[in-house]
C-alpha positions, 0 to 999 in steps of 0.5 A: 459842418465842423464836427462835435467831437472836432470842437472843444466844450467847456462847462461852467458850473455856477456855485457862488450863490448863498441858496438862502431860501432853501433854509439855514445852514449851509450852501444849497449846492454842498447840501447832502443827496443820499449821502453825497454833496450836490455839487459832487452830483452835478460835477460829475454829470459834466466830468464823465461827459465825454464830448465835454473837454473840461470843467470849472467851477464857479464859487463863493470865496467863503466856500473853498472848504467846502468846494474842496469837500465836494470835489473829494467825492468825486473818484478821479476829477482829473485834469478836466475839472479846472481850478475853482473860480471866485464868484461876484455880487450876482450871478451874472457876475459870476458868470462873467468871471468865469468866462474870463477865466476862461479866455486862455482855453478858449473853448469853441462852445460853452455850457453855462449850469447851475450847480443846484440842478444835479439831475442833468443827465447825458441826453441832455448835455448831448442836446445842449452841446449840439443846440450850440453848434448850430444856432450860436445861442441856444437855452434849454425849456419845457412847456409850461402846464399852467396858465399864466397870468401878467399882472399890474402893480394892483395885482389885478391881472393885465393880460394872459399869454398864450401858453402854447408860446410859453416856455420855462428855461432851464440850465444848461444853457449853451453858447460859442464862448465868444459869443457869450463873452462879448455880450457878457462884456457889453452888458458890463459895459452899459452897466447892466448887472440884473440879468438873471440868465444867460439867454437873456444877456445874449438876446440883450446883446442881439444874438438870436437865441434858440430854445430847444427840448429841455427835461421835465426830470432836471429840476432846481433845488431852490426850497427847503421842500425841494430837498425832500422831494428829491430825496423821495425821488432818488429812493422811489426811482423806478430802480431799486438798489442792490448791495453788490459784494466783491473780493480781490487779491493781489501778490507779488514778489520782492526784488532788488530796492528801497521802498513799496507802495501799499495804500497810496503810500510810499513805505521805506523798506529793504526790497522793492517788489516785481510789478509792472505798475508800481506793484500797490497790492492793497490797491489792486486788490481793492480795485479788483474787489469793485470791478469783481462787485460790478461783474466788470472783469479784472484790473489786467482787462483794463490795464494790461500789462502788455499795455507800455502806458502802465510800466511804472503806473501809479496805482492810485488811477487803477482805483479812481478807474473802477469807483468811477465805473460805479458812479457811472452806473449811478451806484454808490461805493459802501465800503472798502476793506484790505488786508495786508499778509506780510512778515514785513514791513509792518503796515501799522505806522503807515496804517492811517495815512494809507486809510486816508489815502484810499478816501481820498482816491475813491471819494469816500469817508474814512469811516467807509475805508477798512485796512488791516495786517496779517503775517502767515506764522512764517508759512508760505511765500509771505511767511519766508519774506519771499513777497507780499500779498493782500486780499479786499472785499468792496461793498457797492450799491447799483440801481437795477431796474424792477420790471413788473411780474 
């Protein structure tokens, strides 16, 4: 039997939808969690999946400012995380233009999920991609606890199905993308456009559809009241937050050249620096700073020098590394802080740029990114011009968990 890891898997995040009972404002999926937009969270949760291949995303052709805000929070999307895709009328629609936009990869399996389930987890996606695999369709469901009623046009009750038979069916739902395609196609074909999920369109189409353990904990944020429940679930975890602080530094000498990049930004100047990366001192030292909070060793453990890959890197990756190692451990960045300790070049023309830049690559506000300049009254190393250096402190929260005393 051909191997997971050997098939490819693409997860299509449905994101089209207006989420009007969820109340007023804007889209339930861009919608703030602890500071971050639900569909940054649900991203993510597929993007740092290592059996999933890419990602795309599904969404309303209003919504390209916003989708473009959430996906800012995420520290390094990559090239897994496709261009977004225009949604339809329904979320069957929706679906089906997906898929459509997805026939030129043709992946073997496809993960079909809303974007307003941000708590699916690893074990989860694990089970969905192995479901699909095997049985060709598959969806994921939990029991049902209460008991279930049919009811007439009257409201009087019809009949009472055997809860035990009963299952609730959750996201994601997986499938050969071939399969799925085909019956999203012969659905469209007949006519039919009220297919509220995908299980349903593949048992329409004949294909036998199997149910495998879904998790109580990946709920919909569908009400207004949702919200506030999940809020009160991210703070009451079983895990509390701790602030973690780390410092860095970084240094390096000038050598023959015409520019240096500090913050992201390529800053003209008489020299050029003595690196094996593109020699970023602000960014090494910011990345060291958060590895330095996550007790996670340095910039040179996880990119060695002596490694050719990053001769001539671009620093900007060294960054988007170490904030996703702090998403990945479900932790939150606060706050990031540089300093610049040069005689030259002077970092205020370029200063905003390089704040906003360093937003950018680490997923966070500008008012969560410091960036500040110091000369060394002509003393030392920097103070002869003979190089250029910077120190940083990152402030991170991470979940740790409280054991009974």
């Amino acid at each position: 039997m051909e191997s997971v890891k050997s098939m490819s898997v693409a997860a299509l995040i449905v994101a089209a939808g207006r989420g009007t009972r969820a109340g007023t404002g804007i889209p339930k999926q861009y919608r703030r969690l602890l500071g971050r937009s639900v569909l940054a969270r649900t991203l993510e949760a597929f993007l740092v999946h290592p059996d999933v291949s890419y990602v795309v995303t599904v969404v309303h052709p209003d919504d390209g400012d916003l989708y473009g805000s959430a996906v800012a929070e995420i520290a390094d999307p990559g090239e897994r995380l496709l261009s977004p895709v225009g949604g339809g009328e329904t979320r069957q629609a929706s679906v089906f233009q997906g898929l459509k936009a997805l026939e030129r990869s043709r992946p073997d399996i496809v993960l079909i999920h809303d974007a307003a389930r941000p708590f699916v987890d690893a074990d989860l996606i694990d089970r969905s991609i192995r479901a699909a695999k095997q049985f060709e369709a598959a969806v994921p469901g939990i029991a049902v606890t209460d008991t279930i009623k049919t009811i007439g046009s009257d409201h009087t009750v019809v009949s009472t199905p055997e809860r035990a038979t009963l299952r609730a069916v959750q996201t994601p739902q997986a499938f050969r993308f071939e399969a799925l395609l085909n019956a999203h196609r012969a659905a469209d074909a007949a006519g039919l456009t009220t297919f509220t999920d995908d299980g349903a369109i593949a048992e329409w189409a004949g294909l036998s559809v199997h149910v495998f353990d879904g998790d109580a904990r990946n709920i919909k944020l569908t009400h207004n009241a949702d919200f506030a429940a999940a809020e009160r679930r991210l703070n009451e975890d079983p895990m509390s937050y701790v602030t973690r602080l780390g410092t860095g530094f970084d240094v390096h000498a000038f050598q023959d050249g015409d520019h240096v990049w500090l913050g992201g930004i390529r800053v003209p100047h008489d020299q050029g620096v003595l690196a094996h990366s593109d020699g970023d001192v602000i960014l090494h030292a910011l990345t060291d700073a958060i590895l330095g909070a996550l007790a996670d060793g340095d910039i040179g453990t996880h990119f060695p020098p002596s490694d050719p890959r990053w001769s001539g890197a671009s620093s900007d990756q060294f960054l988007a590394h170490a904030v996703g190692l702090v998403r990945q451990r479900d932790g939150m960045v606060d706050h990031l802080d540089a300093t610049l300790l040069c005689e030259r070049p002077r970092l205020g023309p370029y200063r905003e740029a390089m704040r906003e830049r360093i937003a950018e690559i680490a997923g966070l506000r500008l008012d969560q990114v410091s960036l500040k300049a110091t000369t060394t009254e002509k003393l030392g190393f920097t103070g002869r011009s003979e190089g250029l250096a910077a120190q940083a402190a990152a402030t991170i929260r991470l979940p740790e968990i409280v054991h009974d005393r």
